[in-house]
Short mmCIF file of the C-alpha atoms (twelve columns), coordinates in Angstrom:
data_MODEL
# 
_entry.id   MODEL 
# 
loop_
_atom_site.group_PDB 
_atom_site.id 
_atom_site.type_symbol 
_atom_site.label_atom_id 
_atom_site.label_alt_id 
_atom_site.label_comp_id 
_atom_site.label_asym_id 
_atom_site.label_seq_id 
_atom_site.Cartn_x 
_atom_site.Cartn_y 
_atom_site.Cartn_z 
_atom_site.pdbx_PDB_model_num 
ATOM 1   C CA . UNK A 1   17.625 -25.300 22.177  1 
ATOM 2   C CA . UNK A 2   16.345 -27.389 19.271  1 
ATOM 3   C CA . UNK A 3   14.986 -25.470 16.205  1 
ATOM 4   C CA . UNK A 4   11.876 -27.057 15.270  1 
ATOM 5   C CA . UNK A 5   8.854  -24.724 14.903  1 
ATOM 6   C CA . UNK A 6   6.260  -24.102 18.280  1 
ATOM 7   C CA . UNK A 7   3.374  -22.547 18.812  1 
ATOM 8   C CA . UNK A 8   2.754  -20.058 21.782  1 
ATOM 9   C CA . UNK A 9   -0.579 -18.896 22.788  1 
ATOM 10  C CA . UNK A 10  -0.238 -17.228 26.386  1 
ATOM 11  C CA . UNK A 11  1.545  -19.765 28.511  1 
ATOM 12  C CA . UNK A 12  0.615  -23.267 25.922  1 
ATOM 13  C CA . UNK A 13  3.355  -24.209 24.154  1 
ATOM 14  C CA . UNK A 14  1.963  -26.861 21.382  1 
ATOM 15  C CA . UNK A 15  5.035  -28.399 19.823  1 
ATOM 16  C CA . UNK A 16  4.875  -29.277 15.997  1 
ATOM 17  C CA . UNK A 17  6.636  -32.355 15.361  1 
ATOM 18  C CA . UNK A 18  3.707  -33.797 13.591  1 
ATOM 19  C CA . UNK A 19  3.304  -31.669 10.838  1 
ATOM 20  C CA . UNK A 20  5.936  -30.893 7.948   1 
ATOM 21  C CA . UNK A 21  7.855  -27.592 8.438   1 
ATOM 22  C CA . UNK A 22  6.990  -24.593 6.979   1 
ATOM 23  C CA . UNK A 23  10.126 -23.663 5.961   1 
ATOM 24  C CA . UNK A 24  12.286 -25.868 3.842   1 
ATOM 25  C CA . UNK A 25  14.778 -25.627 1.073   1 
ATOM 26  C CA . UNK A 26  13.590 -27.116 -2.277  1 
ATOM 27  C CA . UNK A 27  16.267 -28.702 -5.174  1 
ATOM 28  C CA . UNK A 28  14.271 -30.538 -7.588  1 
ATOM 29  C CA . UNK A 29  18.064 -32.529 -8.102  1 
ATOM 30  C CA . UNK A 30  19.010 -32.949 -4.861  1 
ATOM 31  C CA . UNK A 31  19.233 -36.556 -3.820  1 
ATOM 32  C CA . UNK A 32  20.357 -35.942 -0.154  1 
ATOM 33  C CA . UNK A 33  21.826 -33.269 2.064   1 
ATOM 34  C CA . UNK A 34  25.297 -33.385 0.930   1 
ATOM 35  C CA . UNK A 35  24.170 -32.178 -2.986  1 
ATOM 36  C CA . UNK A 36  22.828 -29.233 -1.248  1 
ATOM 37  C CA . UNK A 37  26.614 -29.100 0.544   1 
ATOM 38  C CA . UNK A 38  27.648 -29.259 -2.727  1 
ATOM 39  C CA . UNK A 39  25.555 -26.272 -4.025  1 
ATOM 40  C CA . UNK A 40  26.844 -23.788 -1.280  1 
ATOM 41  C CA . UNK A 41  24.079 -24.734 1.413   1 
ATOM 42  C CA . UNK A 42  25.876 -24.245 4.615   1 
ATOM 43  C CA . UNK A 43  23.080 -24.157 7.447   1 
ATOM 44  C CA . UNK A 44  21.398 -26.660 9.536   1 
ATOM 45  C CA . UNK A 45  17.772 -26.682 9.167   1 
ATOM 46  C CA . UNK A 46  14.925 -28.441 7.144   1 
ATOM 47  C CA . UNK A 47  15.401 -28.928 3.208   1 
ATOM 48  C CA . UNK A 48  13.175 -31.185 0.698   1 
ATOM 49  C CA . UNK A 49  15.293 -34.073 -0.738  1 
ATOM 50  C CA . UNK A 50  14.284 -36.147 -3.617  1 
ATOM 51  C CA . UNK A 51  14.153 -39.470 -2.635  1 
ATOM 52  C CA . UNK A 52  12.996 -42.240 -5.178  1 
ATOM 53  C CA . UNK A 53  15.791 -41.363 -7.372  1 
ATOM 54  C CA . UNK A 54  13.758 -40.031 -10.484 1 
ATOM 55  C CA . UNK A 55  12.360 -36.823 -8.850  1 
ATOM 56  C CA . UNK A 56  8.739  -38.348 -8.453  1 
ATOM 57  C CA . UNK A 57  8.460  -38.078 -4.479  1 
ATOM 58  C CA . UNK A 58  10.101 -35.508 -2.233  1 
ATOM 59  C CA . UNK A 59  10.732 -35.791 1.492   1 
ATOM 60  C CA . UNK A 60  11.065 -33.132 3.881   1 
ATOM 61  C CA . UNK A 61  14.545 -34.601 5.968   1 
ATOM 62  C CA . UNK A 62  16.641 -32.631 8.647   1 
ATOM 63  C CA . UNK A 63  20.283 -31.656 7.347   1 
ATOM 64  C CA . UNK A 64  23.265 -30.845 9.368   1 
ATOM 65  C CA . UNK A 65  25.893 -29.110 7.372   1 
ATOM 66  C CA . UNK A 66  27.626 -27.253 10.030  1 
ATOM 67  C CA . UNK A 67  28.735 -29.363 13.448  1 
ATOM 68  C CA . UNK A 68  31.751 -31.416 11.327  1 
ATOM 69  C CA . UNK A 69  33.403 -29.534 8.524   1 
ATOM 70  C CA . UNK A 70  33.053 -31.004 5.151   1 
ATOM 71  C CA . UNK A 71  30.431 -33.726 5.536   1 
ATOM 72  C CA . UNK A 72  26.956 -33.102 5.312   1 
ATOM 73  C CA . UNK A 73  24.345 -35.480 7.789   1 
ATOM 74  C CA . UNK A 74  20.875 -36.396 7.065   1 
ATOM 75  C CA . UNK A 75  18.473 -37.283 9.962   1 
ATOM 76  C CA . UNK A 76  17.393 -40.863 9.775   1 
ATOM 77  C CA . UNK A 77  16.051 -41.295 13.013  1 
ATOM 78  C CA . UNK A 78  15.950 -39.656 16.462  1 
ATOM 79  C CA . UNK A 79  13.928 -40.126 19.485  1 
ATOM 80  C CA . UNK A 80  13.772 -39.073 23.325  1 
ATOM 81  C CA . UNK A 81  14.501 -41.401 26.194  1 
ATOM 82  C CA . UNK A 82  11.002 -40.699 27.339  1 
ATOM 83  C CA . UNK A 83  10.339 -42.402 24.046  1 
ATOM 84  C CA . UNK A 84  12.467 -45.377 24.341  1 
ATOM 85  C CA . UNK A 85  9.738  -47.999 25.168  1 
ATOM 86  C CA . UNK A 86  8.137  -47.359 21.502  1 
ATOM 87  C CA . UNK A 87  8.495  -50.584 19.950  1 
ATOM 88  C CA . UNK A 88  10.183 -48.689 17.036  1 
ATOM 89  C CA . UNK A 89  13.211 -48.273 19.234  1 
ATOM 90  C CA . UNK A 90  13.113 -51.078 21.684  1 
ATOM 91  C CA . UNK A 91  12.172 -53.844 19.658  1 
ATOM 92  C CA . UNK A 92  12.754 -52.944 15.887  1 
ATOM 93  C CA . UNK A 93  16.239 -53.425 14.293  1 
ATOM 94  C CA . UNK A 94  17.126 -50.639 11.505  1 
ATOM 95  C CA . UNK A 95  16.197 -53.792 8.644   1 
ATOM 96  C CA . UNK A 96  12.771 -54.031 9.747   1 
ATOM 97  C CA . UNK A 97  11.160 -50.814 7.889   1 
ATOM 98  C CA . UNK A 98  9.852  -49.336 11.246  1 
ATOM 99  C CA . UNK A 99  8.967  -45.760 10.302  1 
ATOM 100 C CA . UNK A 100 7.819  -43.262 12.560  1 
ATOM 101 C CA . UNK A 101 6.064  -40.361 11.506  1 
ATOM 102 C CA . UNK A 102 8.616  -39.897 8.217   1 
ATOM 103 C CA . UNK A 103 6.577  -36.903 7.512   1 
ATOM 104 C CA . UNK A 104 7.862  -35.068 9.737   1 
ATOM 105 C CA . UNK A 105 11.719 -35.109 10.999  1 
ATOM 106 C CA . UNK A 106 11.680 -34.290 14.752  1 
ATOM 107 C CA . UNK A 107 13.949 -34.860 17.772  1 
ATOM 108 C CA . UNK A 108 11.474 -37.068 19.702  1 
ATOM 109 C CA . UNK A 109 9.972  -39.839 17.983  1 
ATOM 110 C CA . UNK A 110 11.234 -40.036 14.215  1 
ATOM 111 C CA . UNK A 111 12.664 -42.831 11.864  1 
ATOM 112 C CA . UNK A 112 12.664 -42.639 7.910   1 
ATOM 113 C CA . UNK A 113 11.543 -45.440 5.917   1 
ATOM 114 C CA . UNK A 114 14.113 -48.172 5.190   1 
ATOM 115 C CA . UNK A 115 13.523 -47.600 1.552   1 
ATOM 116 C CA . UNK A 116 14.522 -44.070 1.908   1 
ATOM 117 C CA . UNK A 117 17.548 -44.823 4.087   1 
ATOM 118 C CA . UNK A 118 19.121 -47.082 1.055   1 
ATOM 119 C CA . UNK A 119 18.494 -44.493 -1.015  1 
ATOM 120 C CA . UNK A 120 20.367 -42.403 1.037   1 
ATOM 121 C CA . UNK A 121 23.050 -44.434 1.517   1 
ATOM 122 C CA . UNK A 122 24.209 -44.866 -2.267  1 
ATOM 123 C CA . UNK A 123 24.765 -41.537 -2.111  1 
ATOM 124 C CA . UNK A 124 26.921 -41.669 1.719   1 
ATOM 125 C CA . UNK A 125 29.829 -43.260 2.954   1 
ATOM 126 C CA . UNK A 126 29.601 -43.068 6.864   1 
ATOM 127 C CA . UNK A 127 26.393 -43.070 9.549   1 
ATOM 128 C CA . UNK A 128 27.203 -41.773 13.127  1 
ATOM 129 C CA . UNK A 129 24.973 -41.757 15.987  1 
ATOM 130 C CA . UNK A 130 25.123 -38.163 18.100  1 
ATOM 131 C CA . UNK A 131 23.379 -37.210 21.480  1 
ATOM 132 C CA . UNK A 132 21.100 -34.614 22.331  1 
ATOM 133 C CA . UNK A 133 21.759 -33.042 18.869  1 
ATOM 134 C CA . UNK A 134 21.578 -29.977 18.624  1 
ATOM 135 C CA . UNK A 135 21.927 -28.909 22.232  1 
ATOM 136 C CA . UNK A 136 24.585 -26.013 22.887  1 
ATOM 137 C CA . UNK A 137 27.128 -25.696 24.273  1 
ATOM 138 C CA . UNK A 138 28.004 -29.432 24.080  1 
ATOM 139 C CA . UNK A 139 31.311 -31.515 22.583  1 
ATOM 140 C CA . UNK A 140 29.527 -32.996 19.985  1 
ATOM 141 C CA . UNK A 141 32.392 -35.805 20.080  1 
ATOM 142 C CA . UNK A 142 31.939 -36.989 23.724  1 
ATOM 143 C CA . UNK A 143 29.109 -40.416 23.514  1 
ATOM 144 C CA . UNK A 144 29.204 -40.227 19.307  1 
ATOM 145 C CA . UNK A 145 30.034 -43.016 16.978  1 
ATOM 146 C CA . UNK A 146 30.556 -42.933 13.382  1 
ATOM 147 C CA . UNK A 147 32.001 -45.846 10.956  1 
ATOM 148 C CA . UNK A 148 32.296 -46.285 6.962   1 
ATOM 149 C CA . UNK A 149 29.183 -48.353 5.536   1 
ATOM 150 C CA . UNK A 150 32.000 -50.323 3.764   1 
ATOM 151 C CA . UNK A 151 32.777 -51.607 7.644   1 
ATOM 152 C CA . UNK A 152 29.840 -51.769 9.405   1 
ATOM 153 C CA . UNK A 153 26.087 -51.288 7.386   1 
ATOM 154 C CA . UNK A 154 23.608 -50.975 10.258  1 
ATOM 155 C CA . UNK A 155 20.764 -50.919 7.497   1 
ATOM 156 C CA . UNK A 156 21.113 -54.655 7.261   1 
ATOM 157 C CA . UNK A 157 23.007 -55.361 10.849  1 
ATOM 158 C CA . UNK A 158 21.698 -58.310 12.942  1 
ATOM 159 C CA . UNK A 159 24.222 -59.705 15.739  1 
ATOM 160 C CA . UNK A 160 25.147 -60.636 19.323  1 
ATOM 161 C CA . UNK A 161 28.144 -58.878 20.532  1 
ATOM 162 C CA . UNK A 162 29.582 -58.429 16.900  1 
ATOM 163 C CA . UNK A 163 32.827 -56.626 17.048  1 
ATOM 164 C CA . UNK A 164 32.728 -53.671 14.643  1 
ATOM 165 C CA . UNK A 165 34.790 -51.469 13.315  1 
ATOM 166 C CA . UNK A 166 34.130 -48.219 14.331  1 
ATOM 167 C CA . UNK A 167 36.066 -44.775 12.645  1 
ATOM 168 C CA . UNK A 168 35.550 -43.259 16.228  1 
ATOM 169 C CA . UNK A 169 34.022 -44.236 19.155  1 
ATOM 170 C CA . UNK A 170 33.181 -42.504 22.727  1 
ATOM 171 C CA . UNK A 171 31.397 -43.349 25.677  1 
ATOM 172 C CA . UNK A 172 31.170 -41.573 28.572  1 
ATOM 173 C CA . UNK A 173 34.491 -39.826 27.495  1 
ATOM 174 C CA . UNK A 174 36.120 -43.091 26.893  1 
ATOM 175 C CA . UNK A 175 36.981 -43.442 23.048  1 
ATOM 176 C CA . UNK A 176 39.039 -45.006 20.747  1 
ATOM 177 C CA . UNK A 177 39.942 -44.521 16.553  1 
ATOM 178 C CA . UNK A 178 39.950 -47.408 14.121  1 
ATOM 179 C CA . UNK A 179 38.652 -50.015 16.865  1 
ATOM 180 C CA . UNK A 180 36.214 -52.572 16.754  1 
ATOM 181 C CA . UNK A 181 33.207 -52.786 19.653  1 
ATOM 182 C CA . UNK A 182 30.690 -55.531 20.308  1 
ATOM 183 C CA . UNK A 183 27.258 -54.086 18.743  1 
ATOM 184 C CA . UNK A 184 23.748 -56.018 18.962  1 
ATOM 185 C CA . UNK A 185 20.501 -55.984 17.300  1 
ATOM 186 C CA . UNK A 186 18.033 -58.803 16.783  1 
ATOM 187 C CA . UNK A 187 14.638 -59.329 15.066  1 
ATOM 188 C CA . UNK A 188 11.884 -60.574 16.438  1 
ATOM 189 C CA . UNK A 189 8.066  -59.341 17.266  1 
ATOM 190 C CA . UNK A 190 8.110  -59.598 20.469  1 
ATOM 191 C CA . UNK A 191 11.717 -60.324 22.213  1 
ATOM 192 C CA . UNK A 192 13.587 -58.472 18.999  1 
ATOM 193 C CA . UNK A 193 16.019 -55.611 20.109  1 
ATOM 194 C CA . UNK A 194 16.913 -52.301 18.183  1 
ATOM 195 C CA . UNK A 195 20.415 -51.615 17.083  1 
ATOM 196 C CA . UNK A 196 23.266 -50.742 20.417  1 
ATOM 197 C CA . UNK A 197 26.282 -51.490 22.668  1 
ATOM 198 C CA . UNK A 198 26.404 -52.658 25.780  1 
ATOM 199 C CA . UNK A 199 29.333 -50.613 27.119  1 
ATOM 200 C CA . UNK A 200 28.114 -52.499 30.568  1 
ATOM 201 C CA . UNK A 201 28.580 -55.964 29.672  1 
ATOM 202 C CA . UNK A 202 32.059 -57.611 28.717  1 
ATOM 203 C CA . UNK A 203 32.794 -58.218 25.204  1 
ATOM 204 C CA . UNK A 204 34.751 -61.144 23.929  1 
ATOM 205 C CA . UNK A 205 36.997 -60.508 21.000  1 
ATOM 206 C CA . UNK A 206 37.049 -56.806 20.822  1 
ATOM 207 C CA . UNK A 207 39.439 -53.670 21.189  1 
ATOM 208 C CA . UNK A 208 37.319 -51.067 23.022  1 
ATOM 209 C CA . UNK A 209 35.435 -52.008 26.008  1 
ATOM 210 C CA . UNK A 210 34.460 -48.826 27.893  1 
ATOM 211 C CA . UNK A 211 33.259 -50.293 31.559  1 
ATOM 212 C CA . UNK A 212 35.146 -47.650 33.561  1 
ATOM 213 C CA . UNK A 213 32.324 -45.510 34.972  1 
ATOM 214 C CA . UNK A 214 29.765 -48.176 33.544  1 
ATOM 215 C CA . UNK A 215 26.599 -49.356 35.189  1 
ATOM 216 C CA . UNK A 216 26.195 -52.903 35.153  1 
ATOM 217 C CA . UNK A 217 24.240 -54.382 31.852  1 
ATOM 218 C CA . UNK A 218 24.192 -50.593 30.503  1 
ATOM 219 C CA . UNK A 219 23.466 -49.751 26.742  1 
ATOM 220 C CA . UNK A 220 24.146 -47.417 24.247  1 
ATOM 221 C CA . UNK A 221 22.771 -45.911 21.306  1 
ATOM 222 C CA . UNK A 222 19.702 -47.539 21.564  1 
ATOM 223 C CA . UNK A 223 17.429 -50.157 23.253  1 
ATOM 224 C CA . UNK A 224 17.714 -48.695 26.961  1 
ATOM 225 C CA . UNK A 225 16.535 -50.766 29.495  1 
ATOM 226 C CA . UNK A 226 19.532 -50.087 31.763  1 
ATOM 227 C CA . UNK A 227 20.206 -46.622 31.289  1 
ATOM 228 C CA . UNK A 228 23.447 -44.594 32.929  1 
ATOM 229 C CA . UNK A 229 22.608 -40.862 33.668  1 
ATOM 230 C CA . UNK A 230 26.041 -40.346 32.969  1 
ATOM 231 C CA . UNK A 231 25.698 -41.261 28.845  1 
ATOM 232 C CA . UNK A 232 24.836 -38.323 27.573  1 
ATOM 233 C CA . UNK A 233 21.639 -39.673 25.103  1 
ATOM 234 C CA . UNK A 234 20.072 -40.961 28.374  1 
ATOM 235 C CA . UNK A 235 21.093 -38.524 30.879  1 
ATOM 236 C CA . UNK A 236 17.451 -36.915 31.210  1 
ATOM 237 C CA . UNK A 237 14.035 -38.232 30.086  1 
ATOM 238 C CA . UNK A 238 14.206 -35.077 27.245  1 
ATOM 239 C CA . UNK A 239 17.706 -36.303 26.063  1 
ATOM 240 C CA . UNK A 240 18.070 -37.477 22.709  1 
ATOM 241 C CA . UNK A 241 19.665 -40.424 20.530  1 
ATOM 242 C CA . UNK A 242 20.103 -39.240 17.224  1 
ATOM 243 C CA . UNK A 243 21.165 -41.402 13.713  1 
ATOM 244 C CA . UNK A 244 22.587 -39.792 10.968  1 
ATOM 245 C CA . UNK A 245 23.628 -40.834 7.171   1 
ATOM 246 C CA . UNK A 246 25.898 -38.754 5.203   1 
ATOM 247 C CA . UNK A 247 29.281 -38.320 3.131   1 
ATOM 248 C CA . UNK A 248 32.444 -35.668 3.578   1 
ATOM 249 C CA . UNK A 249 32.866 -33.666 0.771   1 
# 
C-alpha cells in the first residue's frame, strides 16, 4: 500500500498529495538522500533535502533507502497511468523544466524541478525507473531500468531510437545486463514526447529488443499511448511509473 498520509472521515477518504507531509526528516547538510544513507538513515519515507547547494532552500523529496542495499534513491518524478495524458508526461521531455506540484512528492502526478534534479545529480551516479513503487509483495527487478549518468543522462536526453546503455534492463520479464536499448524523447509544444522505449517497435542497431509478449507499437517508461496490461507500470489505471536519482554507497 503506498505510505503517503490520508484523511478518513466515516467512509471519505481525501488523499493528501497536495500538501507537504507532516512528517519529515530535517539535515540542515544534507544535499540528497544518500547523505542521510550516510548518517545511519535506513527507512523509506519523507526527509527535507537541501537543494540549492548553500542551505538557503529546502525541499521536502521522497527517499528510498531500503528496496536495493547500499544505494540510496530520491524521487524525481512519478505519476499514475490514469495520469498519463498530463502534458507533463506525454509531451514534456525530462530537459524541459516541467514540474508538477514539487511541493509535494506523491505517487500520482509529481516531477521535481529540472534545477533540482542537476543538483541532485552531482551528488548521484545512476537513475532507474521502477513500477508501482512501493507496492508489496512485488520483484522490484521485473519492468525496472537503471544506467550510470556517465552512459546515458536522461536530464539532457533528446533522440529517436537511440541505443543506450543500460546497467540492467527488464521488460515484461525479459532483461538483459550491460546492453544498449533504443530510447526516445523529443521536444516540442505540441507533437513533443516524454522520455521511453518502445519495447513494441523494432530497433535498429541495438542489443536488447524485448518484443516477445509485446503489443504492437507498445511503450515503456513513459509516454503511453499504446499501453500492454502486461508491463507492470501500465497494468491498471492506479499503476505507477516511477523515476529515481541516486548513488550506492
Amino acid at each position: 500500500m503506498h505510505q503517503f498520509p490520508v484523511l478518513i472521515v466515516v467512509l471519505t477518504v481525501v488523499c493528501r498529495t497536495d500538501q507537504t507531509p507532516r512528517e519529515y526528516h530535517r539535515d540542515p547538510t544534507a544535499q540528497s538522500c544518500l547523505d542521510y544513507f550516510k548518517k545511519g538513515y535506513t527507512t523509506n519515507g519523507y526527509y527535507q533535502i537541501n537543494n540549492d547547494g548553500v542551505g538557503n532552500t529546502f525541499r521536502t523529496v521522497y527517499c528510498d533507502l531500503e528496496s536495493e542495499p547500499g544505494f540510496a534513491w530520491t524521487l524525481v518524478e512519478s505519476f499514475s497511468l490514469r495520469n498519463k495524458a498530463m502534458i507533463q508526461f506525454l509531451r514534456r521531455t525530462l530537459k524541459s523544466n516541467s514540474q508538477v506540484r514539487p511541493q509535494a512528492p506523491n505517487w500520482n502526478f509529481y516531477r521535481m524541478p529540472l534545477v533540482e534534479m542537476e543538483h541532485l545529480k552531482k551528488h548521484s551516479t545512476h537513475w532507474r525507473f521502477t513500477c508501482d513503487f512501493p507496492a508489496k509483495p512485488v520483484d522490484l527487478y521485473r519492468d525496472y531500468a537503471v544506467a550510470r549518468f556517465k552512459d546515458f543522462d536522461v536530464l539532457s536526453f533528446t533522440g529517436y531510437n537511440a541505443c543506450k546503455l543500460m546497467e540492467y534492463i527488464n521488460i515484461r520479464g525479459h532483461h538483459c545486463a550491460e546492453c544498449t536499448i533504443g530510447w526516445y524523447a523529443s521536444q516540442s509544444p505540441t507533437t513533443g514526447q516524454s522520455l521511453h522505449v518502445r519495447s513494441g517497435t523494432k530497433s535498429t542497431n541495438c542489443q536488447f529488443e524485448p518484443k516477445e509478449g509485446a503489443v504492437a507499437g507498445e511503450q515503456n517508461f513513459g509516454y503511453y499511448v499504446t499501453t500492454n496490461n502486461k508491463f507492470r507500470c501500465t497494468s491498471s489505471p492506479n499503476a505507477t511509473t516511477n523515476l529515481w536519482i541516486g548513488s550506492f554507497f
